[in-house]
C-alpha positions in Angstrom: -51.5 -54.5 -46.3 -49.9 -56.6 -43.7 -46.4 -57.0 -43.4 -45.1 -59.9 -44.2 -43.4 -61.9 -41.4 -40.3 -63.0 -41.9 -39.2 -66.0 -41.9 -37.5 -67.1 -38.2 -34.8 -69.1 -39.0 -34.5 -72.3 -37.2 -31.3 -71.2 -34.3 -29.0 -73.5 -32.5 -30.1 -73.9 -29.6 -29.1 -71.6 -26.9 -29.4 -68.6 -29.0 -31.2 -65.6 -28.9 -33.2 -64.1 -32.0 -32.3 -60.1 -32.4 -35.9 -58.9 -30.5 -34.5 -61.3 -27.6 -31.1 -59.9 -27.2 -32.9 -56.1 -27.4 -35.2 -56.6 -24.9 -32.5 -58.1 -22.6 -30.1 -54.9 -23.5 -32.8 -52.6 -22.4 -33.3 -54.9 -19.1 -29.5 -54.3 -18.5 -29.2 -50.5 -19.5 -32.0 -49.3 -16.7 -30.4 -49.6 -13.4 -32.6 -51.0 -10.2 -34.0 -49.3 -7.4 -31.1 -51.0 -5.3 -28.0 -49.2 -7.7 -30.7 -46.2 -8.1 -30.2 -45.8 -4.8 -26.6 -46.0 -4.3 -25.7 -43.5 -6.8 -27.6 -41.5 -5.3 -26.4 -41.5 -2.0 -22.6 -41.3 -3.9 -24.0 -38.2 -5.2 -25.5 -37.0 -1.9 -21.7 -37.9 -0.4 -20.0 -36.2 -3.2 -22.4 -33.1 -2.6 -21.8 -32.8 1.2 -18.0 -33.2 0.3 -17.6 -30.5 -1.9 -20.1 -28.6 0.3 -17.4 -28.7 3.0 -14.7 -28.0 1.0 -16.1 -24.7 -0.1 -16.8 -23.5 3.6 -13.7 -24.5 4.5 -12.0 -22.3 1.7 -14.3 -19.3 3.2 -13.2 -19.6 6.2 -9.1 -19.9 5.3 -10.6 -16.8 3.0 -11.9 -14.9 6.2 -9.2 -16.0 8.4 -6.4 -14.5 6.0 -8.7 -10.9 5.4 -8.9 -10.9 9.5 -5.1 -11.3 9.4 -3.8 -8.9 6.7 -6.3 -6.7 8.7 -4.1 -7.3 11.7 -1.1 -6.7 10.0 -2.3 -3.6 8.1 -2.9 -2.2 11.8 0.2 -3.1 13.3 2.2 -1.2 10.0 0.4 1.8 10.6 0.7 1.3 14.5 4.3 1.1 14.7 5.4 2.2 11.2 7.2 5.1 12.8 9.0 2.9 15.4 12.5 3.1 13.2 12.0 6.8 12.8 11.3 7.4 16.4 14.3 5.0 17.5 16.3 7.2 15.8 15.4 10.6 17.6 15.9 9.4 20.7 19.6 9.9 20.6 18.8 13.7 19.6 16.3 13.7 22.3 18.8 12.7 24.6 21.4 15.1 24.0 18.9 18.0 24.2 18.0 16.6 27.6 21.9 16.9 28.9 22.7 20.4 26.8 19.5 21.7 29.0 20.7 20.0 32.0 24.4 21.6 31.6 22.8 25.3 30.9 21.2 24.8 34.7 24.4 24.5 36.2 26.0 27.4 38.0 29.3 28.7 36.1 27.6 26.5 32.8 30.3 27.7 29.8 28.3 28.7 26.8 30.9 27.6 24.2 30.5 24.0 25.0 26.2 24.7 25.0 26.8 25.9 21.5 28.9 23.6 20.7 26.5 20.7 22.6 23.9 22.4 20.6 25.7 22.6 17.5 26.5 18.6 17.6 22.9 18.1 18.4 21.6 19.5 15.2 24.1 17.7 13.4 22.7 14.5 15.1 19.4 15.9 14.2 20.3 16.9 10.5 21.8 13.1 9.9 18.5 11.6 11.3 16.6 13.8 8.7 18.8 12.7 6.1 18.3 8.4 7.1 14.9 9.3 6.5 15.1 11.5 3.1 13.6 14.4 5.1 15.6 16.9 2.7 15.3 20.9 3.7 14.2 23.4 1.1 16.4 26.4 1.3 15.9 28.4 -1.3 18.2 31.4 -1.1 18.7 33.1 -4.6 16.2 30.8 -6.2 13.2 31.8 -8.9 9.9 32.0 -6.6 8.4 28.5 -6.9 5.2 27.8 -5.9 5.1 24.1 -5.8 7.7 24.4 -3.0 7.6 28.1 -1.8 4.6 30.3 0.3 5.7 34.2 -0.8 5.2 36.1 2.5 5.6 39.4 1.1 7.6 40.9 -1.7 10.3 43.7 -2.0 11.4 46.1 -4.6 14.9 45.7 -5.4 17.1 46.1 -8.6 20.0 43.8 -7.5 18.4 40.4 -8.5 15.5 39.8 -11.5 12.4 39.5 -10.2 10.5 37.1 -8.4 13.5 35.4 -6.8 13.7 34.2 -3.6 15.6 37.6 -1.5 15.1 36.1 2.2 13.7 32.6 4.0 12.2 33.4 7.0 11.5 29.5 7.0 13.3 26.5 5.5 10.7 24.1 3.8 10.9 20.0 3.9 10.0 17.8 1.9 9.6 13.7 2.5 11.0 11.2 -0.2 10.2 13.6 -2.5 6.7 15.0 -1.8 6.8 18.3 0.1 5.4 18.8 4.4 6.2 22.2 4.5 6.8 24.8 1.9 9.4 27.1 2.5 8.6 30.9 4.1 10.0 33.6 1.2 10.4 37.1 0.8 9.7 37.7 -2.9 11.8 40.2 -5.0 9.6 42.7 -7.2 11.2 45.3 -9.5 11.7 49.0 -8.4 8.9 50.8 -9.5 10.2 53.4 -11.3 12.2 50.3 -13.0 8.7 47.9 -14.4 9.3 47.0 -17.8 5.9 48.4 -19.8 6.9 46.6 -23.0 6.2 43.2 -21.2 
C-alpha cells in the first residue's frame, strides 16, 4: 500500500513547507570547514594555554621543594647558633680563671670563687635550654633515668635506692642524654626477706 500523500496546502508566498524549514535547520546546525576550523584552533589555543599553566605550577612546585630544602638545611646548620651564643660567655670566663691560675702569687679563693661563678654561668645556660641534671641521691633505682654501677649491702635504706652518684644524668626538654652513674643499695645478706 502506498501512502497516501497529503495534500500540500496552497502557502502564501514566501513561506516554507515543514520539509523546507528541516532541511534548512540541518544546513544551519552543521558548521563549515571555515568555523570547523576555527574551533579548532580555539581548542588547540586553549590546549597550549592550559598546557603552560600546568608547567608553570611544576615549576613554582619545584622551586618551593628546592627552597624548604634550603631552609631545612640552614635549621639544622645553624640550629645550635642560640645555644652556642650562650656558652660563650662561660667559655670566656674559663679562659680568664685559667689565665689568673698562671700568674705568680695567683690567690686560690678568688679561682674558686672565679670557678664557682663560672658554673653558676654554666648551670643558668643549662637551665635557658631545659638541660635539667638528674641527681638522684636517696631515690628508688630507676632505670629509665639511672645506669646501676654496682650495688652495696646496707640496712640503713630499703633496697634498691640510689646510695651514691658517681655521675649526675641530664636530660633535654624532657627526653634523657645521659643517665645518671648509681651505686645501688642491696639488703645485708644475712637480712634477705625469704617470704618475698
Amino acid at each position: 500500500m502506498e501512502k497516501e500523500q497529503e495534500p500540500v496546502e496552497d502557502l502564501p508566498a514566501g513561506e516554507e513547507t515543514p520539509a523546507e524549514v528541516e532541511t534548512k535547520s540541518e544546513a544551519v546546525q552543521q558548521p563549515g570547514h571555515e568555523e570547523l576550523s576555527l574551533l579548532l584552533e580555539d581548542a588547540r589555543n586553549k590546549a597550549d594555554e592550559n598546557w603552560n599553566k600546568l608547567v608553570r605550577s611544576q615549576a613554582e612546585v619545584d622551586n618551593l621543594r628546592k627552597r624548604h630544602q634550603r631552609e631545612l638545611e640552614n635549621a639544622h646548620k645553624f640550629s645550635l647558633e642560640r645555644f652556642v651564643n650562650a656558652l660563650l660567655p662561660v667559655l670566656d670566663s674559663m679562659e680568664l680563671g685559667i689565665a689568673a691560675a698562671g700568674e705568680k702569687g695567683a690567690d686560690v679563693e678568688k679561682l674558686r670563687e672565679g670557678g664557682t661563678l663560672t658554673l653558676k654561668l654554666l648551670s643558668g645556660v643549662m637551665n635557658k635550654f631545659e638541660v635539667v641534671s638528674v641527681d638522684p641521691m636517696g631515690e628508688p633505682f630507676n632505670p629509665d633515668l639511672h645506669q646501676a654501677m654496682s650495688m652495696q649491702p646496707k640496712d640503713d635504706v630499703p633496697p634498691n635506692t640510689v646510695v651514691m652518684v658517681v655521675q649526675k644524668g641530664y636530660t633535654l626538654n624532657g627526653r634523657l642524654v645521659r643517665p645518671a652513674m648509681v651505686i645501688v643499695s642491696q639488703a645485708s645478706p644475712g637480712k634477705i626477706d625469704e617470704k618475698a
